[in-house]
Each structure stands twice: as structure tokens, then as C-alpha cells.
C-alpha positions in Angstrom: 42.2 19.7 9.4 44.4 17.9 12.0 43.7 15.1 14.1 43.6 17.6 17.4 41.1 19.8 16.1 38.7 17.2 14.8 39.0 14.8 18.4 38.3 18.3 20.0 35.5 18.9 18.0 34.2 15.6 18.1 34.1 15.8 22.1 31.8 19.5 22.0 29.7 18.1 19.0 29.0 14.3 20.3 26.0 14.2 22.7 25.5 11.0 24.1 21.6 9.8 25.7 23.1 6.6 27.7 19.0 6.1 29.1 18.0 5.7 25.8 21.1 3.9 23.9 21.8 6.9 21.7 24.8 8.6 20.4 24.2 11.5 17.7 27.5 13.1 16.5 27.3 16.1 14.4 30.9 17.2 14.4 31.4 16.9 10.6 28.9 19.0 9.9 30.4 22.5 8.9 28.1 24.8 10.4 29.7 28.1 11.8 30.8 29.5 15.0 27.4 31.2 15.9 25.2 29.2 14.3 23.7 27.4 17.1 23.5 31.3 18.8 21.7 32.4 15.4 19.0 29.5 16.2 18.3 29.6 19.6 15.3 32.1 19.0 13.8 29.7 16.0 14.3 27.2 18.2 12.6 28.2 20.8 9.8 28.7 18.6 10.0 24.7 17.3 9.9 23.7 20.7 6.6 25.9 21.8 4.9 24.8 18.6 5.8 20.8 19.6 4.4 21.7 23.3 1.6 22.7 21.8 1.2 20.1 19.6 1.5 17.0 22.3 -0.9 18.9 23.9 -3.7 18.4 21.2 -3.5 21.5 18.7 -5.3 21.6 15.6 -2.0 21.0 13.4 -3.9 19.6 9.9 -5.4 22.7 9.4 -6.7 21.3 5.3 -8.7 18.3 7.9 -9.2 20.1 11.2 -7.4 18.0 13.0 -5.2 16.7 16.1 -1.5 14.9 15.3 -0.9 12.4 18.3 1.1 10.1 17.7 3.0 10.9 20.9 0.0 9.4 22.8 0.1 6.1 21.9 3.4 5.6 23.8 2.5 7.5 26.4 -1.4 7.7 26.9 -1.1 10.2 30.1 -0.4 13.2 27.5 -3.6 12.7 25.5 -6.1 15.2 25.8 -9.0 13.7 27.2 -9.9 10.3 28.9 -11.2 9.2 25.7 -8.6 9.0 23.9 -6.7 7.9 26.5 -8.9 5.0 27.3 -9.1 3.9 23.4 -5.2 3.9 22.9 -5.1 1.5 26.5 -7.4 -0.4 25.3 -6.5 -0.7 22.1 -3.2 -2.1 23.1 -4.9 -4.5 25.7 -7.2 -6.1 22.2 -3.3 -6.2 20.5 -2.3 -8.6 23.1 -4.7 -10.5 23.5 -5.7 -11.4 20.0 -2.0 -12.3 19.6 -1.9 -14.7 22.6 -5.3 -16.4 21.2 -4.0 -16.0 17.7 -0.2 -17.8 19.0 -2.3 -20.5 21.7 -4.5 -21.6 19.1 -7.9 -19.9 20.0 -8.5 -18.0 17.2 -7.5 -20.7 14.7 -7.9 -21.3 10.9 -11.3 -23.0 9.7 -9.8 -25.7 7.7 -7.7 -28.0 10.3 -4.2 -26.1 10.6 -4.1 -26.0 14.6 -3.2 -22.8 14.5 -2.1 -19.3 12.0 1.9 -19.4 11.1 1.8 -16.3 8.9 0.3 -13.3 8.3 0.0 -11.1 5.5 -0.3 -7.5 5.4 -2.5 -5.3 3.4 -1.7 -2.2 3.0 0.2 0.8 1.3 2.6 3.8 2.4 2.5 3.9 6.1 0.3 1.2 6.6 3.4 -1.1 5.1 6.7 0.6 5.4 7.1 0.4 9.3 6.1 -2.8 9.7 8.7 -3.5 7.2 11.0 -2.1 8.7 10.3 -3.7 12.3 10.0 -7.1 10.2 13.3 -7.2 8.9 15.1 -5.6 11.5 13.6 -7.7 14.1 13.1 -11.0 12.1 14.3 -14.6 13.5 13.8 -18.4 12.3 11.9 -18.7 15.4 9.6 -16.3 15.5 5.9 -17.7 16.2 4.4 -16.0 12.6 6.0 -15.1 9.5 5.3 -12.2 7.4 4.6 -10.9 4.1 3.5 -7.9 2.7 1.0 -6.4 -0.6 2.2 -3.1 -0.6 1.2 -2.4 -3.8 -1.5 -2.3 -6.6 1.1 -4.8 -9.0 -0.7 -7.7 -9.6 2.4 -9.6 -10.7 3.7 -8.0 -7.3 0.5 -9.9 -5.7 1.6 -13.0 -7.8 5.0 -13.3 -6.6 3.9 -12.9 -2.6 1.5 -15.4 -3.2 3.6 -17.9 -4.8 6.6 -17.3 -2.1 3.5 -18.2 0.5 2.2 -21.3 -1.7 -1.3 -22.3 -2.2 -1.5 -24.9 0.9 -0.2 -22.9 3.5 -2.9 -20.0 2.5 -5.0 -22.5 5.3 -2.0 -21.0 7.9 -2.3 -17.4 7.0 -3.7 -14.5 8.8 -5.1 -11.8 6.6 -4.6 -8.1 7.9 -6.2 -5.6 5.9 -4.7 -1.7 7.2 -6.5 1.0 5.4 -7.7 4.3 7.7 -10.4 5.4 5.7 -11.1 2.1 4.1 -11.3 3.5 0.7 -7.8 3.5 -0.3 -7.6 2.0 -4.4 -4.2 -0.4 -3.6 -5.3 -1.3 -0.7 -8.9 -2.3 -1.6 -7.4 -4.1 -4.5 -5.2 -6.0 -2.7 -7.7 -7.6 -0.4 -10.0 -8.3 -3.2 -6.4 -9.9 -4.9 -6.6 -12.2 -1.7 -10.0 -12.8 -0.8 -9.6 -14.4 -5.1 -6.7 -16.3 -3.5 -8.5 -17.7 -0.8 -11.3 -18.6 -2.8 -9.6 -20.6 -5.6 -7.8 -22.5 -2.6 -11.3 -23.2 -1.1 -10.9 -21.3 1.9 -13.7 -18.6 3.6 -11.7 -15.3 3.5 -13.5 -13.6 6.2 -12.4 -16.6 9.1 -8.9 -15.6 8.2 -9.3 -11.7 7.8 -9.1 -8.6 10.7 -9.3 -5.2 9.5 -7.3 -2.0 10.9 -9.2 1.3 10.3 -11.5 4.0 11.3 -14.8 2.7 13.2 -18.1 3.4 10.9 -15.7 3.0 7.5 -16.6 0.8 4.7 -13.9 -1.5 5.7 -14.9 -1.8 9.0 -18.5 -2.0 8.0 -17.3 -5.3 5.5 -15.4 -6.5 8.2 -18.3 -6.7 10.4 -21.1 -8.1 8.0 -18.7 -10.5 6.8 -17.8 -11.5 10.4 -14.0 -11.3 10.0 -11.5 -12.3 12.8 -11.6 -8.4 14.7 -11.7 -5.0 14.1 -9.1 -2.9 15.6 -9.2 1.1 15.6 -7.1 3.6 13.6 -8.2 7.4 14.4 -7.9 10.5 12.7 -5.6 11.9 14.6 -2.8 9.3 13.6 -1.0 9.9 10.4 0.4 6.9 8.3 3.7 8.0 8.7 3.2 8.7 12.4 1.4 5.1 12.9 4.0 2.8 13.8 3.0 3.3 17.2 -0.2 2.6 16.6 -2.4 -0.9 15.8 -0.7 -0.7 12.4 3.0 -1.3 13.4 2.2 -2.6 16.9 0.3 -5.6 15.8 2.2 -7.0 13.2 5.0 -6.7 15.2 3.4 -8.4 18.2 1.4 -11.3 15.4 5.8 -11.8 14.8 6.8 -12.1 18.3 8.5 -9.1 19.1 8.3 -7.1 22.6 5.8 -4.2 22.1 6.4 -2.9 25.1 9.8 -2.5 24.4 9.2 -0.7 21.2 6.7 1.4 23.0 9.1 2.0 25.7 11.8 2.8 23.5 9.7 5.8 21.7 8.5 6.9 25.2 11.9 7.7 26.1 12.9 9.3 23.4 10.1 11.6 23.1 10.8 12.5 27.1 14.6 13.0 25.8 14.0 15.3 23.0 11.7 17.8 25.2 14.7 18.9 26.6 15.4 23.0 25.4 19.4 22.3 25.5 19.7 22.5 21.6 23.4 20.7 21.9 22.0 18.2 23.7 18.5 17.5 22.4 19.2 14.8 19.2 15.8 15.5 17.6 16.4 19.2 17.5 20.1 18.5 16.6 19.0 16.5 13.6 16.3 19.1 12.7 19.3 22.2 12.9 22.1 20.3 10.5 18.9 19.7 8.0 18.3 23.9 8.1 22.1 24.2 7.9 22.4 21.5 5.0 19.0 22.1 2.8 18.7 22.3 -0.3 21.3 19.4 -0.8 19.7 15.7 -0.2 20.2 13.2 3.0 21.7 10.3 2.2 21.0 7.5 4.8 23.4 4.8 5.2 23.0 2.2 7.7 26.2 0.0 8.8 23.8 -3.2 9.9 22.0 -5.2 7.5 18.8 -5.1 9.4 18.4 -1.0 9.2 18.6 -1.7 5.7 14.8 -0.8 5.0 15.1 2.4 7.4 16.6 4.3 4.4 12.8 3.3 2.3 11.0 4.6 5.9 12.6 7.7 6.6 11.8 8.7 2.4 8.1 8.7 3.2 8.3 10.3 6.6 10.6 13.0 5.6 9.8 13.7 2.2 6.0 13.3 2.5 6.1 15.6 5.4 8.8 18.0 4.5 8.1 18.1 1.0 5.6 21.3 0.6 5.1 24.4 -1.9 3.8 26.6 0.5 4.5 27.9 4.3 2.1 28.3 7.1 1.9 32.0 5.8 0.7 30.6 1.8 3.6 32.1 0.5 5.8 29.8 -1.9 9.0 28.2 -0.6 9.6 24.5 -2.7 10.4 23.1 0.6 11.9 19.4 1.4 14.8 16.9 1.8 15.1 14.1 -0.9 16.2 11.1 1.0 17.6 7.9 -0.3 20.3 5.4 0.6 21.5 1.8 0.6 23.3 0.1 3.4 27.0 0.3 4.2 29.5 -1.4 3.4 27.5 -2.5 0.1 27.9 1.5 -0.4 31.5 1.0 -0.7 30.7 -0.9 -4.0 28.1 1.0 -5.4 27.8 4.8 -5.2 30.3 6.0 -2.5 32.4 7.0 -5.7 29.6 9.9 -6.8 29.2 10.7 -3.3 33.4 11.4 -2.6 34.1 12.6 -6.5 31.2 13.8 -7.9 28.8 16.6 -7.5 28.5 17.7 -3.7 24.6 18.4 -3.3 24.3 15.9 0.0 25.1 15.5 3.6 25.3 11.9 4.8 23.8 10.7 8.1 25.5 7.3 9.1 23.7 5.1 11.2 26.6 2.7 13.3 25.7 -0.3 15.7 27.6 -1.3 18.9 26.4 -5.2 18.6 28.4 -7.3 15.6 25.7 -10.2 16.9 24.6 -11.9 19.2 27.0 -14.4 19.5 30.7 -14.8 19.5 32.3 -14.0 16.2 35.7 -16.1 14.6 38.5 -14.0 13.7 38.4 -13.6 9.6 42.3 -12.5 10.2 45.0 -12.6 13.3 42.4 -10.2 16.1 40.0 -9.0 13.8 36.3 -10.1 12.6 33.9 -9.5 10.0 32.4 -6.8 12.1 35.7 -5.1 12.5 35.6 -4.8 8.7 31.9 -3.6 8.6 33.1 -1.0 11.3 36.5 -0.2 9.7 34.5 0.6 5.9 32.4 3.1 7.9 35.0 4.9 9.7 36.9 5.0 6.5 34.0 6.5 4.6 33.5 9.0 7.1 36.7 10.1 7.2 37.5 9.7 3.0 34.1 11.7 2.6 35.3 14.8 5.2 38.3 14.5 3.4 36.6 16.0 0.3 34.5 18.3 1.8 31.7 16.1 2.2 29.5 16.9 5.6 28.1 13.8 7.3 26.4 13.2 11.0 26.8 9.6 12.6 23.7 8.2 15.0 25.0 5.6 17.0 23.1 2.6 19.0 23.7 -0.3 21.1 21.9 -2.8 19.0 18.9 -3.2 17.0 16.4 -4.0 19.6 12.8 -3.4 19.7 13.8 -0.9 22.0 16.4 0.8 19.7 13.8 1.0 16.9 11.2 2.6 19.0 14.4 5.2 19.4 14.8 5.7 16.4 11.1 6.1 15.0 10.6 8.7 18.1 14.0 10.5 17.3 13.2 11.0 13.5 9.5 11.9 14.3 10.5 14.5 16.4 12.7 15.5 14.3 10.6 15.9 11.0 8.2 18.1 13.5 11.1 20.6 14.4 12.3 21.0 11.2 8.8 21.8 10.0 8.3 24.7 12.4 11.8 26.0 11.3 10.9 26.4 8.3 7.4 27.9 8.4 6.0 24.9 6.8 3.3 22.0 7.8 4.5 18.8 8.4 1.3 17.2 8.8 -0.7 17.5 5.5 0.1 16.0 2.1 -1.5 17.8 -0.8 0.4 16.3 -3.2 -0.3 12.7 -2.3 -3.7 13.9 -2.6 -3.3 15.3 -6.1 -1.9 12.3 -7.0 -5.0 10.1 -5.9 -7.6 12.4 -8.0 -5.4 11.9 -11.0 -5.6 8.6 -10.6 -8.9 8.6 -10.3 -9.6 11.0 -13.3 -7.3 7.8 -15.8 -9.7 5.2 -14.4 -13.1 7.3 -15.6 -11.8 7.9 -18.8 -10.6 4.3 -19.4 -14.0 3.6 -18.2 -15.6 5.4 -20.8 -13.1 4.3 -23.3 -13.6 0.4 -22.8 -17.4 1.4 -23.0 -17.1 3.4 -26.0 -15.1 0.0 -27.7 -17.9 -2.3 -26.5 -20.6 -0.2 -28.0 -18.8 -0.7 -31.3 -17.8 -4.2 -31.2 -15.8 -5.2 -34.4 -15.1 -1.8 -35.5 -11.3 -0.9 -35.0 -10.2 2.9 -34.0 -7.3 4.8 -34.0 -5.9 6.6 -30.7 -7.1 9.8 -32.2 -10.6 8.6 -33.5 -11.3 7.5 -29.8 -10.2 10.9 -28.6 -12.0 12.4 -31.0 -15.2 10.1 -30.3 -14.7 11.0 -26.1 -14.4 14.4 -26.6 -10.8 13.9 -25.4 -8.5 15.3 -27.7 -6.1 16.9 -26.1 -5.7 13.5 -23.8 -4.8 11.0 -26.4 -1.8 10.9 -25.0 -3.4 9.3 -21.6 -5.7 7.0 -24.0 -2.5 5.8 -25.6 -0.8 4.7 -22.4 -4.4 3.2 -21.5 -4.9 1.1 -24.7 -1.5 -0.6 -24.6 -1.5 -2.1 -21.4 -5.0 -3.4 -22.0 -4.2 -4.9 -25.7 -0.8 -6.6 -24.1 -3.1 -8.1 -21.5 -5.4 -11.2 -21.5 -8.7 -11.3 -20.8 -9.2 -7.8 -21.1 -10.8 -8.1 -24.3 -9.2 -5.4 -26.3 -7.1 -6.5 -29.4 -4.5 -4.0 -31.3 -4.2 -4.1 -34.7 -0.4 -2.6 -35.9 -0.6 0.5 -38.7 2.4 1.7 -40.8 3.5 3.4 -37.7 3.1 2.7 -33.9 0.5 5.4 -33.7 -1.5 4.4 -36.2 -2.3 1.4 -35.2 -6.1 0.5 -34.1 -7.8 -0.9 -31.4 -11.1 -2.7 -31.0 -13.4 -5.0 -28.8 -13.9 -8.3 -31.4 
């Protein structure tokens, strides 16, 4: 195509949100002459259901409940004066626990004059956007540091603990995030460091607050222990939807970072993407080139080191929503968008070469920043700087990707700003509930994650039973199958195999193997 037709293009396709810092091109996106025509009526559709939805429709139908994350920015459009009151004062407890967690009223027990770090406990949405907010928003001077158990690895554990050291645990805040309470890596991870805090000498609970649902066992531990505060999750807040919320907010605000700002930022977008002008509403945009792109994957490249966890975000948000065997209607459909990334130019030495020369099953969406720094930068050659570079590898990829067919879309900001994000989390929220009612589908449930948990859960009874059934037989050693055989578990000696390992590689668990002429004969037993 020549340079006329794609600047020509580029002017219809680029619509620019100057109140909100935004620029969303979708010009190298190939979709055809009448598709936005062909979508005004689906469309219209998506924006009714959303209206409906800010306005406090059932939308888990599996739970019976709301989806309002759109509140918490903007606590007018909640349903009743409840809700509106506990998301106000919610916020109001945020801030002030900061200022007497940063002024040295709420102080450690054991002489520090005040907390310098905080870690986070917690898993999926409950981690990944106040990871993201961390590192994009992260300074040497911020007031508290940050560090995250996102996971039920204990060497995982090991490593945070060790980056933290043992004698600064006396400076550390403790946030445990779990909504119900009951989630497995989350309990474990506070049980990992309430251990660490005991073999340091140190009272767990004068360092703790909990985030989740009033009445939960968390909340009920939290307040027989006497921890530091309780603050509120609700029901009608997703995990991926929560940034918003106590989970991102405080954290953030624990860090130093403007709240408000954030808030403000998502408050604008949301008031932005009502707007019915499909050319000119970005979440409805982005929500249009995914119908016109699916089945291939997204491929998220930030040009700005601190985006470079929005890639690990947007995979939960958009593939734990979108991702869905059945439609509203039950019928099956295998929806969803895989989504992964890296950060640019790093791209440029990693996987750009599949993406140009190999298989075409993606559409990229580049994320590009106005703001090199925040400074003055020196000139790396005669009138040109290290972000020149950073901006000439993404231009060049854009253009080398087109080149080859390859469709991409561009988001552009000012800078990464508390406001920015807050842009960003609103547009791609927004987004992901579009796209949903598009395709027929529900963006607010997650069946599989469920499936997933009860799994889980079914491993842990049967290595339960099989540690029991080794203990009740102490010195006698059994083969996979004999155990199996033994629990009644035949056709699961598979699962008893991966269970056995582990434990026979680990100390202290008590469980010895003994090898056999092949790997599967050999035998376990409890000495």
C-alpha cells in the first residue's frame, strides 16, 4: 500500500481522547469497508447490556450476583446508598490508615519508628494489579516498599523472604487479600509468614490487616487475633475487576502513589467509553478489531519498561473473562483470546522474527508513550536519544509487521501516570465487557478456575489418605500400584505417582523411596 493511502487511513482510523490522555489507532487493522455498518446493530446491543450493567444487573448469573466495579470510581452510579456509602467510606479508612501507617501511628511493636515495606498476600487479581501499579509507578523514594507472595511455591516464599531479610521483617506490613478468605495459596502464604515472623520473634498479628469479605474466616482471624484493620471486599467486585477497589487502591496508596489520580483516571475513561459513536468510543473500538481478529491471539507489546507487567494483567483479565465453552444461550462456542507479550524493543531480540516470518495466527496491539522521562535526556548520537531509538524500533515494527500482512492496533498515552493507568485499567475493562456481549458469552463467571480449585482439592484428599495409608504400615515399602490397589485408586496411579515423588525428594516429609529395576517399580514407605 502507498504512503497516501495509509496517512489517509490513519487520519479516519485514529481517534484521539485529549481529556483523558488517549490515542487508540486502529488503521492497520484490515477490517472491510462495511464492517463497522455490519456492527452497529451488535453494538448497540453491547452498549444496552453495559447500561444495564452499571446500573446493577444480575450479570453472574452461576452466583446471583451484581458486577460493579464501575462504582468504586464513581460511587454516584451505585445502586443504593449502601453501597455507595461503603465504597466512600471505604476509601476514607484507605487514607487514613496510610497517613497513620506513613506518620508513625500505627507502628511496628518491636522499636522500628515506623513500617517501610509491605508485603502482599495474595493470588490472581488480588496480586497482578498491584503489580502492575508497583512497577509502573515505583521510585527510590517512595515512603514503603513492596513485595509480593503470589503464589503457593514455597521456594517462591523463600526467595521474597530472603530479598526482604530477616531484620527488617520488624519494618514490614503484612496485607493478607483473599475475598472469601478461603483461598489454598493464599491461606498458605500467610501461614508461610506468620512462620516467618515467629522464627524472627515478632507477633504476626501487630503487623497484619486483612482485605476480604465481612463475616469470612479471614476476617473472623483477623479480628480475634486483633490484627492492624480489616478493610472490605464485596461480592460484587471481581478479582480482575478489583484494582479499583481496597485491593489495588491500598497498596498503591501504602507506596505513595496518588489514588485519586488513579481513581480519576478510570472515572474518565469509563465517562469516555459510554459514548455510542463506535469510531470514536476506544473501549468499543478495541472490543470490534478483537470480533474482527478472533480466533488468532493478542499479542501485547508495551514500548516503556514500566507497562512491562501489563502484558501478565491483561492475560487474566481477558482470558479469564473471555475464555468460555458456552454462550448466554448454553450452546457451545470455545470462546476466548490468548494473550501474551513481552515489552518492546526487547521484542526486537526475541520473538518479533515468528511474529513477521512465521505463522500469522495474531494481531498485535502496541502500547507507545509520549514521555522518554522525566528529565532531560543526552543525545546517544548527533540529535537523537535513547528514546528516539525506543520510538524508532516501534515504528519500525509496526510498519515491517504490515509489511507482511501482519494487523496490529497502537494505544497511545502521555506518560505512565497514576492517571494513565487508571486509563488504561478502565479502557480494557470496558473493553472485555463489550466484547463479551458481542459474542453471546459471560464475562463475569469463571467455571474453569473453579474446576481447577476442586481438582486441586480432590489430589490433596487422596494424598491425604495415601500418607495415612504409609503411616499405618510403617516399615513396610509399596509399589505405586500396590498403594492404588490398597486405596481403591487404580485407575489414579498416575496422580499417586506424581504425589510420591515430590514427597520422597523432600525433607521432613517422612516418606523414603527405595529405586526397583525400573523407575516404576520402585517402593515407597514411612520408616
Amino acid at each position: 500500500m502507498d504512503a497516501r493511502f495509509l496517512w489517509d487511513r490513519y487520519r479516519k482510523h485514529l481517534a484521539v481522547h485529549e481529556p483523558i490522555g488517549l490515542w487508540l489507532d486502529v488503521s492497520r487493522m484490515k477490517f472491510g469497508p462495511r464492517f463497522f455498518e455490519e456492527m452497529e446493530e451488535p453494538a448497540r446491543r453491547a452498549f444496552d447490556a453495559m447500561d444495564a450493567l452499571e446500573k446493577g444487573a444480575v450479570a453472574n448469573l452461576d452466583e446471583k450476583r451484581q458486577v460493579g466495579h464501575y462504582w468504586l470510581r464513581n460511587p454516584a452510579l451505585a445502586p443504593n446508598d449502601d453501597i455507595r456509602r461503603e465504597i466512600t467510606d471505604c476509601l476514607a479508612q484507605i487514607k487514613r490508615f496510610t497517613a497513620d501507617v506513613h506518620e508513625g501511628r500505627i507502628r511496628p511493636p518491636h522499636g522500628a519508628d515506623r513500617f517501610r515495606r509491605v508485603l502482599v498476600v495474595g493470588i490472581g487479581g488480588s496480586a497482578l494489579g498491584p503489580q502492575l501499579v508497583a512497577s509502573a509507578l515505583q521510585s527510590p523514594n517512595d515512603p514503603m516498599s513492596i513485595a509480593f507472595f503470589d503464589n503457593t511455591d514455597p521456594d517462591g516464599m523463600d526467595r521474597v523472604l530472603a530479598r526482604i531479610g530477616q531484620a527488617r521483617l520488624a519494618e514490614t506490613l503484612v496485607l493478607v487479600i483473599s475475598k472469601s478468605g478461603g483461598t489454598k495459596e493464599t491461606r498458605n502464604g500467610m501461614l508461610e509468614a506468620r512462620r516467618a515472623f515467629q522464627n524472627a520473634g515478632l507477633d504476626f498479628a501487630r503487623h497484619a490487616a486483612a482485605v476480604t469479605q465481612r463475616g469470612s474466616a479471614l476476617d473472623k482471624q483477623a479480628e480475634t487475633e486483633g490484627w492492624l484493620d480489616r478493610f472490605p471486599m464485596w461480592d460484587w467486585v471481581g478479582g480482575r475487576t478489583s484494582e479499583t477497589s481496597v485491593v489495588g487502591l491500598l497498596p498503591a496508596a501504602l507506596q505513595g502513589f496518588d489514588i485519586d489520580a488513579l481513581l480519576a483516571g478510570a472515572r474518565d475513561c469509563d465517562q469516555a467509553t459510554r459514548s455510542r459513536d463506535l469510531l470514536h468510543n476506544p473501549a468499543m473500538l478495541l472490543a470490534l478489531m478483537w470480533m474482527h481478529a478472533v480466533p488468532r491471539d493478542m499479542v501485547v507489546l508495551p514500548y516503556k519498561d514500566r507497562l512491562e507487567l501489563l502484558t501478565r494483567y491483561l492475560q487474566q483479565l481477558v482470558m479469564e473473562s473471555l475464555g468460555k465453552g458456552r454462550d448466554l444461550a448454553g450452546n457451545v462456542v470455545r470462546q476466548g483470546i490468548a494473550v501474551y507479550g513481552n515489552k518492546g524493543s526487547t521484542d526486537q531480540h526475541a520473538y518479533v522474527q515468528q511474529l513477521r516470518e512465521g505463522v500469522n495466527n495474531f494481531f498485535v496491539t502496541f502500547i507507545s508513550v509520549f514521555s522518554d522521562r522525566s528529565g532531560a535526556s543526552i543525545e546517544v548520537e548527533p540529535s537523537v536519544t535513547s528514546g528516539d531509538y525506543l520510538l524508532g524500533f516501534f515504528l519500525g515494527t509496526r510498519n515491517a509487521l504490515f509489511d507482511n500482512d501482519r494487523e496490529s492496533m497502537t494505544i497511545t498515552i502521555d506518560a505512565v501516570t497514576p492517571r494513565s493507568l487508571g486509563v488504561l485499567i478502565a479502557l480494557y475493562e470496558r473493553a472485555v465487557g463489550f466484547y463479551a456481549s458481542l459474542a453471546g458469552i459471560n464475562a463475569y463467571h469463571q467455571p474453569g478456575v473453579e474446576a481447577g480449585k476442586k481438582a486441586a482439592g480432590v489430589v490433596i484428599s487422596l494424598q491425604t489418605r495415601l500418607l495415612a495409608h504409609l503411616a499405618n504400615n510403617k516399615g513396610k515399602a509399596f509399589t505405586v500400584e500396590q498403594i492404588a490397589a490398597d486405596l481403591g485408586s487404580q485407575h489414579d496411579a498416575e496422580t499417586l505417582f506424581h504425589i510420591l515423588e515430590p514427597l520422597a525428594a523432600n525433607p521432613g516429609r517422612g516418606v523414603v523411596r527405595r529405586p526397583g529395576p525400573t523407575l516404576f517399580d520402585a517402593t515407597y514407605l514411612i520408616p
